[in-house]
Residue, then its C-alpha position, 0 to 999 in steps of 0.5 A: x425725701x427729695x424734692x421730686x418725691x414731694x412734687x409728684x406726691x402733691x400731684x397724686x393726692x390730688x389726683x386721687x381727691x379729684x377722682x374721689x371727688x368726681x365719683x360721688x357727684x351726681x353729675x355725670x363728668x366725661x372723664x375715665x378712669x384711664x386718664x387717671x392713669x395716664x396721669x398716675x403714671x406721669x407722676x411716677x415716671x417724672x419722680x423716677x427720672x428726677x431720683x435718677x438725676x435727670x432734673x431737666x426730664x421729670x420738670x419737663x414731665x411734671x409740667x406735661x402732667x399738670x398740663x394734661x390733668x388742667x385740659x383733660x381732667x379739668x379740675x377747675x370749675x368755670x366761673x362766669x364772668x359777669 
């Protein structure tokens, strides 16, 4: 297992634990199951470009991944400032 396997990995568990997560709350979140694939498959295409020798590629995907799951997804919960 190469290092991009392990990155984008690590990504979709978390992925999957968010939606997981968000699925049972009783709140009622703004996000779609298409986002989630959209994330999915940035995962995917960033490990293939990174097995296929383009590390420039799948870094620069995987840092736009996590980007679109932080503003999109928002896994963060907002803690106020007091």
């Amino acid at each position: 297992m190469g290092i991009f396997d392990i990155l984008t990995l690590a990504i979709f568990a978390g992925l999957i634990v968010l939606f997981l997560q968000r699925s049972i709350e009783p709140t009622e979140h703004k996000d779609h199951l298409w986002q989630y694939l959209i994330a999915a498959c940035g995962c995917a295409v960033a490990n293939y470009a990174g097995n296929k020798g383009y590390p420039l590629i799948a870094v620069g995907l995987i840092v736009a991944n996590l980007a679109f799951i932080t503003y999109v997804l928002k896994p963060f919960p907002k803690f106020p400032l007091r």
